[in-house]
C-alpha positions as CSV (number, residue, x, y, z in Angstrom):
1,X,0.0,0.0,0.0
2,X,1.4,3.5,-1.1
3,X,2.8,5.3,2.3
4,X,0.6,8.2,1.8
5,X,-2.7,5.7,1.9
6,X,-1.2,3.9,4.9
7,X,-0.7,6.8,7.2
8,X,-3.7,8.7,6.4
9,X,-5.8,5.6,6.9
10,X,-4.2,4.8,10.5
11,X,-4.9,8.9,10.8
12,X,-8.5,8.6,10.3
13,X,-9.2,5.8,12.4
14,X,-6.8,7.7,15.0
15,X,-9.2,10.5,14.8
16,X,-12.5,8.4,14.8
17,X,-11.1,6.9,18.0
18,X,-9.8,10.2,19.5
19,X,-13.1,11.7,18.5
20,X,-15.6,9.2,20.2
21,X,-13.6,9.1,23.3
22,X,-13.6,13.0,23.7
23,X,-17.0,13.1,23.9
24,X,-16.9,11.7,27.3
25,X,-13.2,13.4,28.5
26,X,-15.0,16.1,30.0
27,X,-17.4,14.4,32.2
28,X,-14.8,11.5,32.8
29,X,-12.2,14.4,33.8
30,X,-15.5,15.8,37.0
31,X,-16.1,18.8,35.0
32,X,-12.6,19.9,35.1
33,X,-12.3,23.2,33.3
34,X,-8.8,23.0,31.4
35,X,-10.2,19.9,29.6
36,X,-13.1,21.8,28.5
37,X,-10.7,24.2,26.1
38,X,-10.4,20.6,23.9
39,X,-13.2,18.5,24.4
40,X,-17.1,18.9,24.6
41,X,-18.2,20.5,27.6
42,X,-22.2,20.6,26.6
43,X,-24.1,19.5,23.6
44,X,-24.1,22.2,21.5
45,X,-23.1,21.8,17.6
46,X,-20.3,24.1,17.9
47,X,-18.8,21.7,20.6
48,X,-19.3,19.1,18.8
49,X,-17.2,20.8,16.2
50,X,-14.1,20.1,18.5
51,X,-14.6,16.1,18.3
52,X,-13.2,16.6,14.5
53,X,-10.8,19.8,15.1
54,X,-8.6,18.6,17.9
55,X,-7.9,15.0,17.3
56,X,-7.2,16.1,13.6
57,X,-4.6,18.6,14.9
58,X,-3.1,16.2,17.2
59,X,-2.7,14.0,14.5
60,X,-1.6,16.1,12.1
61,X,2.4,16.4,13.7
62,X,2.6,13.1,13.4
63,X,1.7,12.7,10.1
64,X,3.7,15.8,9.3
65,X,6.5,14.5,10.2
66,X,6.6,11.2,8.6
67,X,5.1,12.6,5.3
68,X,6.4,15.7,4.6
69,X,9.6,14.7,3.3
70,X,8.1,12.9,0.2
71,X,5.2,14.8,0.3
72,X,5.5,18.6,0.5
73,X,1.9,20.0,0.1
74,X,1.1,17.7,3.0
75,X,1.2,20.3,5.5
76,X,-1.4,22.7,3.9
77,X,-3.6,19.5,2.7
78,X,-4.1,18.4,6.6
79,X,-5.0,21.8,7.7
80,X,-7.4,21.9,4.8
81,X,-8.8,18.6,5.3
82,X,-9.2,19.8,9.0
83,X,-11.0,23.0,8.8
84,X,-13.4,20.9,5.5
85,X,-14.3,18.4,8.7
86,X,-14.5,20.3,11.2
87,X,-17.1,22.8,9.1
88,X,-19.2,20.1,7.9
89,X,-20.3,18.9,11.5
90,X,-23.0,22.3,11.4
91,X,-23.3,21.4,7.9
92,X,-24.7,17.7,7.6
93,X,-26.8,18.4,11.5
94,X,-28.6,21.5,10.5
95,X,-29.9,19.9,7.4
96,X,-30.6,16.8,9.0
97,X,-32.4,17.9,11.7
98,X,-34.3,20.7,9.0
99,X,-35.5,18.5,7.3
100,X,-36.2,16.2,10.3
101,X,-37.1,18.3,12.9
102,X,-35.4,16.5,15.6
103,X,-32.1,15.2,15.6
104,X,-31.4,11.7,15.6
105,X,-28.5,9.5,17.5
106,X,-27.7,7.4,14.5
107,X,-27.0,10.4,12.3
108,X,-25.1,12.5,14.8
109,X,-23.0,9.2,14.4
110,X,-23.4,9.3,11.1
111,X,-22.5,13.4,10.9
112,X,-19.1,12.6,13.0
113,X,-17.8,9.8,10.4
114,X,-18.9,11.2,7.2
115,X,-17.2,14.8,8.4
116,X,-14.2,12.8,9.9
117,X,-14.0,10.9,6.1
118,X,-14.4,13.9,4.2
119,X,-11.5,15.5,6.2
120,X,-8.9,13.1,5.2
121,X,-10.2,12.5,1.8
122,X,-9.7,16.4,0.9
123,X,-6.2,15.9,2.7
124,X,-5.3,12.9,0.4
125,X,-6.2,14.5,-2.7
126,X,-4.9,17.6,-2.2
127,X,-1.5,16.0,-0.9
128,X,-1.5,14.6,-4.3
129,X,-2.2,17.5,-6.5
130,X,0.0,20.4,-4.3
131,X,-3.6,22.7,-5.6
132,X,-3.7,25.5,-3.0
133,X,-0.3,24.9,-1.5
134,X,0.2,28.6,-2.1
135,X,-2.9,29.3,0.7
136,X,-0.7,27.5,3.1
137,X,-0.3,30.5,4.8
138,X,-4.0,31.8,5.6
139,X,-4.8,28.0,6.2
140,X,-2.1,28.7,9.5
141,X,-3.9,31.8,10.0
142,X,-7.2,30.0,9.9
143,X,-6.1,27.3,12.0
144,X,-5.3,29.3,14.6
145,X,-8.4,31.7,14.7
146,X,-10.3,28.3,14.9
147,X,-8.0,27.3,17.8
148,X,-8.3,30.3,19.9
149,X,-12.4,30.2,19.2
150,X,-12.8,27.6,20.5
151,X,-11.0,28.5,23.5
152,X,-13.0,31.5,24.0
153,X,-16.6,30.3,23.7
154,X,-15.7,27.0,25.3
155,X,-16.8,29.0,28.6
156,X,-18.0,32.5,26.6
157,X,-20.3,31.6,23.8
158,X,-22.1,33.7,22.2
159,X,-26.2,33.6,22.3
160,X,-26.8,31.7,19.1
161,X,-28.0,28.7,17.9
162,X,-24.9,27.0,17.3
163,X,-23.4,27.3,20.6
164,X,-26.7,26.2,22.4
165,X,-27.5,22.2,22.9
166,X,-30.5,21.4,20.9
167,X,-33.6,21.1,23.1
């Protein structure tokens, strides 16, 4: 199997893993308020967001590093791929749950997996092609405005929709 395939697999199955089991961090952790800056802290879509975002980022040094070598647009690709899944966790629930009207435990499953996927299929193709490897740069900037989001609405969020659990 071509390295790029291998590592990339193990790196979404890393994430599913990392994913699932940080929905449950913060209550496992008694509340415990540094852990809320990276994992779930309610049920709100916008914390859900971070079940994609931070296991992606964890695993993206690692993959980094064994990668970029023979792979230079790997870098940028990752970040892309990250930001694609992390976005598409509002995406897929609001239109379920419009055209629902309720959400549903299967699909929120279903939501994580399929933004997860998509994540790391963006990140293999565009490792591939090097497209947008000159957007490296804002994809950094990006990156890090997510990061530091989520850290302030973790325990600040604003009075929308997104950062309210659904009732």
């Amino acid at each position: 199997m071509d390295p790029l395939k291998k590592i990339l697999s193990a790196g979404f199955l890393a994430v599913l893993v990392m994913g699932t089991l940080f929905h449950f961090v913060y209550s496992w952790t008694g509340n415990w308020i540094p852990a809320g800056f990276f994992v779930p802290v309610n049920e709100s879509t916008w914390e859900h967001m971070k079940l994609v975002f931070f296991p992606m980022l964890i695993c993206s040094f690692p993959i980094r590093r064994i990668l970029s070598p023979r792979y230079p647009c790997i870098s940028f690709a990752l970040q892309l791929g990250n930001l694609a899944g992390t976005f598409l966790i509002p995406v897929l629930f609001y239109t379920y749950t419009g055209i629902l009207g309720k959400n549903v435990m299967f699909l929120d499953l279903f939501t994580f997996f399929v933004s997860v996927l998509t994540g790391f299929r963006l990140t293999f193709r565009f490792t591939r092609s090097c497209r947008g490897q000159r957007w490296e740069t804002v994809m950094n900037l990006l990156i890090l405005i997510l990061f530091f989001c989520f850290l302030l609405f973790t325990y600040m969020p604003p009075k929308i929709g997104l950062f309210q659990p659904p009732v």
